[in-house]
C-alpha positions in Angstrom: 14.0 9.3 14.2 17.4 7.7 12.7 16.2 8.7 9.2 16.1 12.3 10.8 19.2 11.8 12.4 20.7 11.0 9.2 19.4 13.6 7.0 20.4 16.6 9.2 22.8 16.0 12.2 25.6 14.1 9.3 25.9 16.8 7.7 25.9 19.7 10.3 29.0 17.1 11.8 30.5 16.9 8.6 30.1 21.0 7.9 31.8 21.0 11.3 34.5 19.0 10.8 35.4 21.3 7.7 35.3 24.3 9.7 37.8 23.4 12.1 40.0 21.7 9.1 40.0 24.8 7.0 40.2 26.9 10.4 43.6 25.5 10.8 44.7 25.3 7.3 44.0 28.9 6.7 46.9 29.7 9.6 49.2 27.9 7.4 48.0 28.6 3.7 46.8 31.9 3.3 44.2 31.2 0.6 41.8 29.8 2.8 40.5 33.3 4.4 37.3 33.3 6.6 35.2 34.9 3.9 36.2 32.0 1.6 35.4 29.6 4.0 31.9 31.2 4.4 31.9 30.6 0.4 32.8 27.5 0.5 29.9 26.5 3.1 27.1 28.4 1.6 27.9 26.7 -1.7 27.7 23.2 -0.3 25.1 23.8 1.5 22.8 25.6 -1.7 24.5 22.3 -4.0 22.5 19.9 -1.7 19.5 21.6 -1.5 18.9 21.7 -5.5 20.0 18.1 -5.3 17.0 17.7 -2.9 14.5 19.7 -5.3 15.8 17.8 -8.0 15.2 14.6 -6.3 11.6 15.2 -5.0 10.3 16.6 -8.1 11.8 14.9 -10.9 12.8 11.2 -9.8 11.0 8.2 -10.6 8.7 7.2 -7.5 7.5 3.2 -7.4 4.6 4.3 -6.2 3.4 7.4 -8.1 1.2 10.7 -6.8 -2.2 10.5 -8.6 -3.8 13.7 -9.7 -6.3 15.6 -8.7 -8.6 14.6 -11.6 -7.6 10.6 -11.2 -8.7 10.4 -7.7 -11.9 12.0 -8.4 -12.3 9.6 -11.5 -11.5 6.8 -9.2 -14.2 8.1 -6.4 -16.8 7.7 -9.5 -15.2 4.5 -10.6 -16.4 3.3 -6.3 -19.7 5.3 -5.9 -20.2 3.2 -8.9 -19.0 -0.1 -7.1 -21.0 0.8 -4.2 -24.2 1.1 -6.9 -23.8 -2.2 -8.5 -22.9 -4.2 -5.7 -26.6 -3.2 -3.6 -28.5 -4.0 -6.4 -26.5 -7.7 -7.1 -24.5 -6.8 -10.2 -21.5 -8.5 -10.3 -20.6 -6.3 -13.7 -17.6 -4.5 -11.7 -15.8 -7.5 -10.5 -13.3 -7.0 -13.5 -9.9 -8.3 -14.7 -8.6 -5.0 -13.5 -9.3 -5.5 -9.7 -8.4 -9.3 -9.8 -5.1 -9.9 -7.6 -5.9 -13.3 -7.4 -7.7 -16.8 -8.2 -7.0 -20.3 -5.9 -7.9 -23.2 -7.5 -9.1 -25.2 -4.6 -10.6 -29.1 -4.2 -12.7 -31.0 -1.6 -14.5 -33.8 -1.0 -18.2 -34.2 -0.9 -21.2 -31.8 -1.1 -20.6 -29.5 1.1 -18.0 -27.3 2.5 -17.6 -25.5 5.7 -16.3 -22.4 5.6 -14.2 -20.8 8.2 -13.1 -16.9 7.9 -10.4 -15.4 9.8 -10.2 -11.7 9.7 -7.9 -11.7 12.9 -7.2 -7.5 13.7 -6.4 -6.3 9.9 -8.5 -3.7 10.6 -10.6 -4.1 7.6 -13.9 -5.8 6.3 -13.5 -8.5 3.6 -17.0 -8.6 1.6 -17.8 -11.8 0.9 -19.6 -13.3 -2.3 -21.3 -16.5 -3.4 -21.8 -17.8 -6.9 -23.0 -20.5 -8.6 -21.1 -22.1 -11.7 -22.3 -24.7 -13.6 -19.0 -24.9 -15.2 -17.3 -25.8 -12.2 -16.7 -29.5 -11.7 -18.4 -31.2 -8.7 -15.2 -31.2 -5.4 -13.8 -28.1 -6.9 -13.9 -24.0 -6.1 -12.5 -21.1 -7.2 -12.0 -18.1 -4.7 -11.2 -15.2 -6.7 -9.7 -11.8 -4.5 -10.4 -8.8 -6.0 -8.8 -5.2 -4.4 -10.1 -2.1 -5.5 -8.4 1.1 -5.1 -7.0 2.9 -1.7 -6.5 6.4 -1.7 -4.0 7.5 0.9 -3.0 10.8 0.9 -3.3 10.8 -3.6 -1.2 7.7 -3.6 -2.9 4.9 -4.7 -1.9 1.8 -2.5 -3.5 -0.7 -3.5 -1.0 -3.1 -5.0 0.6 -3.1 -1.5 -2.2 -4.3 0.6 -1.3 -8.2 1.3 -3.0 -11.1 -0.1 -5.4 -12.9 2.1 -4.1 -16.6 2.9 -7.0 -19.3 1.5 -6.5 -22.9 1.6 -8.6 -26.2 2.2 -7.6 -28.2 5.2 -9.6 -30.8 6.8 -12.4 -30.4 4.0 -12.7 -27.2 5.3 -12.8 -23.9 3.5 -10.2 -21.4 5.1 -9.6 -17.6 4.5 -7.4 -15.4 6.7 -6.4 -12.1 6.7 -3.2 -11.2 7.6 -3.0 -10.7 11.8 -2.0 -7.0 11.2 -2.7 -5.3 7.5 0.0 -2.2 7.3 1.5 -0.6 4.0 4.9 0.8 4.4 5.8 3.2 1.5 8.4 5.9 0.7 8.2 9.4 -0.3 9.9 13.2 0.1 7.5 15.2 0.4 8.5 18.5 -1.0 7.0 21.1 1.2 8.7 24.0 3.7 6.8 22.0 6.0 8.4 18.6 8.0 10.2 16.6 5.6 9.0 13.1 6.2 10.9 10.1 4.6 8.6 7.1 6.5 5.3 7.0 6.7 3.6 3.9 7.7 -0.1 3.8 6.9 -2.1 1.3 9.0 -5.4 0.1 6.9 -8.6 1.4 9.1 -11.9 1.1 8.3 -12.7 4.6 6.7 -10.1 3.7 4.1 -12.6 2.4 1.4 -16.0 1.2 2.3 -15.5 -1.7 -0.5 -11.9 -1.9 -0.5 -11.7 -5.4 -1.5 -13.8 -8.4 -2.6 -13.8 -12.2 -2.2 -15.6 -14.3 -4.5 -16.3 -18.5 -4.1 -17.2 -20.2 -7.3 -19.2 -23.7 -6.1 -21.0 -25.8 -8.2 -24.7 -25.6 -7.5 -24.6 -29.3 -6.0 -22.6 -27.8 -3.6 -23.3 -26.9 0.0 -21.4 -24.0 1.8 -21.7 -24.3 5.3 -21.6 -20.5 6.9 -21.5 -21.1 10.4 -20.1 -17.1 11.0 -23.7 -15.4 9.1 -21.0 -14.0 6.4 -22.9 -14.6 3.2 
């Protein structure tokens, strides 16, 4: 609402306000005549409109529209996903969907684990392997977010990190209480121009949005008192 304000009401006003100061100029200088005025208005008026094109179309956007044929190469890329994750390939858990690795360190053999989804409104898919290269009182949980398609922007780079920790000797991961991405755009259209649109994750969004994997030595127990792995 104030970004609407802004963008239309200001400037009616400030057309306004030149009205009524040319209005009484032109009874005392005789250049400014009522069509000239009209002019004058229509030509600041058509000025900031190309600005506006020029803006939407041309400027640099942080977060960039995808194309029609990226999205549908990134819908293979997760049918894909989907595929190799029933049958218990890990294959697709690449350097390009890593966001994150905690180096973490406990004490004994076995580990509860506690997980905290809170209301993000999303599912966290959880994984288990064993590393023999891992050191005995040590794991690595590794965050991996694949891509979410929101209106052909690809949001994924926004979508907060999870908070992991050990407390206690207890394993902890928690999503954030409330998961929402807040992004930017003009959309360009003869339809409502929208500056703010705030995109709240739901479940529909991707159906393996994102991924947590725990490295544990095999001498290591994970207590899973929640049935997640």
């Amino acid at each position: 609402m104030t970004t609407t304000f802004f963008l239309f009401f200001i400037p009616l006003l400030f057309i306004a306000a030149i009205v009524l100061l040319l209005g009484k100029l032109s009874k005392k200088i005789k250049i400014w005549t009522p069509k000239r005025i009209i002019i004058g208005i229509t030509s600041y008026i058509v000025l900031g409109l190309i600005a506006f094109l020029y803006i939407s179309f041309f400027s640099e956007s942080k977060i960039p529209l995808l194309s029609f044929s990226k999205i549908k190469q990134l819908e293979i890329k997760l049918d894909q996903i989907q595929k190799y994750d029933q049958e218990d390939d890990s294959s697709y858990l690449t350097e390009e969907y890593k966001k994150k690795t905690w180096d973490l360190k406990y004490e004994g053999n076995t580990l509860p684990v506690v997980i905290n989804e809170g209301d993000s409104g999303s599912s966290i898919n959880f994984r288990v392997r064993y590393n023999d290269n891992i050191e005995s009182g040590k794991a690595l949980v590794t965050y991996y977010q694949f891509p979410v398609i929101v209106e052909g922007i690809d949001l994924s780079d926004e979508v907060p990190l999870p908070n992991v920790y050990v407390a206690q000797n207890q394993l902890f991961i928690e999503a954030l209480s409330k998961q929402q991405i807040n992004y930017y755009r003009i959309n360009a259209t003869l339809g409502i121009l929208d500056m703010n649109r705030e995109i709240e994750h739901k479940p529909y969004a991707m159906f393996y949005s994102n991924v947590i994997v725990i490295d544990i030595p095999r001498s290591t127990v994970l207590e899973d008192s929640q049935g997640l792995f």
